[in-house]
SEVEX-313253 format. One record per atom (N, C-alpha, C, O): residue in three letters; x, y, z. Coordinates in steps of 0.02 Angstrom, whole numbers, padded with zeros to 5 digits, always signed. Layout:
<pts>
ALAXYZ
...
</pts>
This chain:
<pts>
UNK+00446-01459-01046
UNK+00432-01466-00974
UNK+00374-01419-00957
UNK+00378-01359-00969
UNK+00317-01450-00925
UNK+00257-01395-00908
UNK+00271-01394-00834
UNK+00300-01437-00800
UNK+00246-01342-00817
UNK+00238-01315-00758
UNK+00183-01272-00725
UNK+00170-01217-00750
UNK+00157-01290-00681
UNK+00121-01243-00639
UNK+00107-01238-00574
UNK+00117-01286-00537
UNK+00079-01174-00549
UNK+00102-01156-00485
UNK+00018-01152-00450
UNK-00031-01125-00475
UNK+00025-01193-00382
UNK-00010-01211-00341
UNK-00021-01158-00271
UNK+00029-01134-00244
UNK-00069-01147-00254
UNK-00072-01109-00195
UNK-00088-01128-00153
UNK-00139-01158-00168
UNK-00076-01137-00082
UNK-00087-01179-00026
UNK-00176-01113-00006
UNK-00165-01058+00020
UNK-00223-01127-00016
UNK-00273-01106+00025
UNK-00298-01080+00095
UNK-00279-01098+00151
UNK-00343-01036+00081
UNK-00320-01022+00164
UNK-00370-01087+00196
UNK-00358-01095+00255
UNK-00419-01130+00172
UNK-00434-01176+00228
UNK-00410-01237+00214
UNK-00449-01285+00215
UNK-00335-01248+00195
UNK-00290-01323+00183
UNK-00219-01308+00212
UNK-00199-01252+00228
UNK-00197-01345+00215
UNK-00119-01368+00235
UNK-00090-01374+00194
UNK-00110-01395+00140
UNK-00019-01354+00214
UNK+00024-01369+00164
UNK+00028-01446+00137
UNK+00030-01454+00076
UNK+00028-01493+00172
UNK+00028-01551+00141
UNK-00061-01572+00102
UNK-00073-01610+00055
UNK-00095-01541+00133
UNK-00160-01541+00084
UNK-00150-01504-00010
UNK-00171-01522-00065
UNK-00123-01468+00006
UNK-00097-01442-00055
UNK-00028-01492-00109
UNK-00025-01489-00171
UNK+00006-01522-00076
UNK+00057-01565-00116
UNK+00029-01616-00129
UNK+00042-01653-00177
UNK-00033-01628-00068
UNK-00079-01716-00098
UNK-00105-01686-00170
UNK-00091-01719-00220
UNK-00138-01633-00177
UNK-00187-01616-00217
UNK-00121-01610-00296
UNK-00117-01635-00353
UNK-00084-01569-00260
UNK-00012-01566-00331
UNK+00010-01646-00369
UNK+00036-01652-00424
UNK-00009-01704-00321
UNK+00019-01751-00337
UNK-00037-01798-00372
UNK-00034-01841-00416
UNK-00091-01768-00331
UNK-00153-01803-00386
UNK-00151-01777-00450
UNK-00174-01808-00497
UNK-00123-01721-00456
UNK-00157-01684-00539
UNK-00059-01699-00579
UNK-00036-01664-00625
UNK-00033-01739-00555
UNK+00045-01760-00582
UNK+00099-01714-00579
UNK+00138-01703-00625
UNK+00099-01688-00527
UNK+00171-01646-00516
UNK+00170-01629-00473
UNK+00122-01613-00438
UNK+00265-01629-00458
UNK+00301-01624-00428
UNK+00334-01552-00393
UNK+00365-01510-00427
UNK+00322-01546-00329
UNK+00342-01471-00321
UNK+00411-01499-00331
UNK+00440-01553-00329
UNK+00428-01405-00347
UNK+00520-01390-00372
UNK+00541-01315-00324
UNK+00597-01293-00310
UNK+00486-01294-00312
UNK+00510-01242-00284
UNK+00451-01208-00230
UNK+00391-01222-00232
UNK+00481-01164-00185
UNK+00408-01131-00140
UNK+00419-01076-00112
UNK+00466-01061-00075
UNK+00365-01036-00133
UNK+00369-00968-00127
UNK+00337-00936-00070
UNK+00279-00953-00065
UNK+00357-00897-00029
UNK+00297-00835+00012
UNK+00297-00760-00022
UNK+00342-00718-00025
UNK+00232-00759-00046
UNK+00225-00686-00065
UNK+00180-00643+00003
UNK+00122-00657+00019
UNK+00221-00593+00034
UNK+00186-00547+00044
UNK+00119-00535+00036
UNK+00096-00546-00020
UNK+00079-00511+00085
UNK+00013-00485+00065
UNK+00003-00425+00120
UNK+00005-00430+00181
UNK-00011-00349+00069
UNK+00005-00288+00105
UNK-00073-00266+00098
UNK-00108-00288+00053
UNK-00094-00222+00143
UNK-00126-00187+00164
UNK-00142-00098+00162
UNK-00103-00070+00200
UNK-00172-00066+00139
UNK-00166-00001+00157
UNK-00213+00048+00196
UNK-00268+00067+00179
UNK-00173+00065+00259
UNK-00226+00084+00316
UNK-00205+00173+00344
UNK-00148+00193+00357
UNK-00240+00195+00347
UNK-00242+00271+00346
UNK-00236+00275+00422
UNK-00274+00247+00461
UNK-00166+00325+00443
UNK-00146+00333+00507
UNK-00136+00390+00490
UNK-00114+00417+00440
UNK-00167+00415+00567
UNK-00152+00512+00573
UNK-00161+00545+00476
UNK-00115+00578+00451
UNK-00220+00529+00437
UNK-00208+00545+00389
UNK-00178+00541+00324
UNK-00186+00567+00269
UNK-00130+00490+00359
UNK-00085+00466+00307
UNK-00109+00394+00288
UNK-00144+00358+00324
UNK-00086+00382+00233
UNK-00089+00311+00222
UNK-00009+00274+00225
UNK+00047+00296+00209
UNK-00029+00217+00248
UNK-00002+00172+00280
UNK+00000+00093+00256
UNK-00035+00045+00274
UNK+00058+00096+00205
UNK+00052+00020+00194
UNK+00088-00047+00239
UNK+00148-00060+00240
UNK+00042-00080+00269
UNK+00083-00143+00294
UNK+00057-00211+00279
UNK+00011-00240+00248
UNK+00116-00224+00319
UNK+00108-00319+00286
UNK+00041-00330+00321
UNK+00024-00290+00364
UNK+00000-00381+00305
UNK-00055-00427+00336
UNK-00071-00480+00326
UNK-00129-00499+00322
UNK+00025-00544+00313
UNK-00017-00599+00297
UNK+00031-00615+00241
UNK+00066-00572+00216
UNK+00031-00665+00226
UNK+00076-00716+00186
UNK+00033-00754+00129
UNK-00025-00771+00140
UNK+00059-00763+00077
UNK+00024-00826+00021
UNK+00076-00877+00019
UNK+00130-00858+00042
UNK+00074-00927+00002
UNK+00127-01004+00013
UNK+00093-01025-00051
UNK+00037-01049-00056
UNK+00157-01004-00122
UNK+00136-01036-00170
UNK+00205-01093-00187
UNK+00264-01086-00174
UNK+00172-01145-00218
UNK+00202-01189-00266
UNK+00223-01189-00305
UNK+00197-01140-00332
UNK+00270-01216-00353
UNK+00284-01223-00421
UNK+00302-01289-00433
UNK+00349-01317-00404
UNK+00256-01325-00488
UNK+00250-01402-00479
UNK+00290-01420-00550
UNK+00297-01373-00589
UNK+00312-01473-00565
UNK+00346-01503-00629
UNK+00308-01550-00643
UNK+00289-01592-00603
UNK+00289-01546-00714
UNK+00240-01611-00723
UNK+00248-01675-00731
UNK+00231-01690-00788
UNK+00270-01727-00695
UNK+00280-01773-00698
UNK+00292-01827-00773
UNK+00246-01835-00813
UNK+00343-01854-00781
UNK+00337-01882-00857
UNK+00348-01961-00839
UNK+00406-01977-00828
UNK+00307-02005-00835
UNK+00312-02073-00820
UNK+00295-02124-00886
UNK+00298-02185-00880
</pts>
């Protein structure tokens, strides 16, 4: 079973991204948000925060 994982872009849609998964033969199975952190210096300190999300895929390769 192959697999690979798709990332929704920041200038596409989520369904722009499953058209594109389904052109190249697979099937999402699963969907992820990873975090995306930042590090910003307050009063001296540094300061890690969130800024933002990734929306990845994980596709199954279709066997027809």
């Amino acid at each position: 079973m192959s697999k690979k994982k798709f990332e929704v872009f920041e200038n596409e849609t989520i369904n722009d991204c499953l058209e594109r998964m389904e052109r190249e033969g697979y099937t999402p199975v699963k969907r992820m948000e990873v975090p995306i952190f930042s590090e910003q210096m307050v009063n001296g300190k540094v300061e890690i925060e969130p800024t933002g999300r990734k929306i990845v895929f994980e596709g199954k390769l279709n066997t027809n």
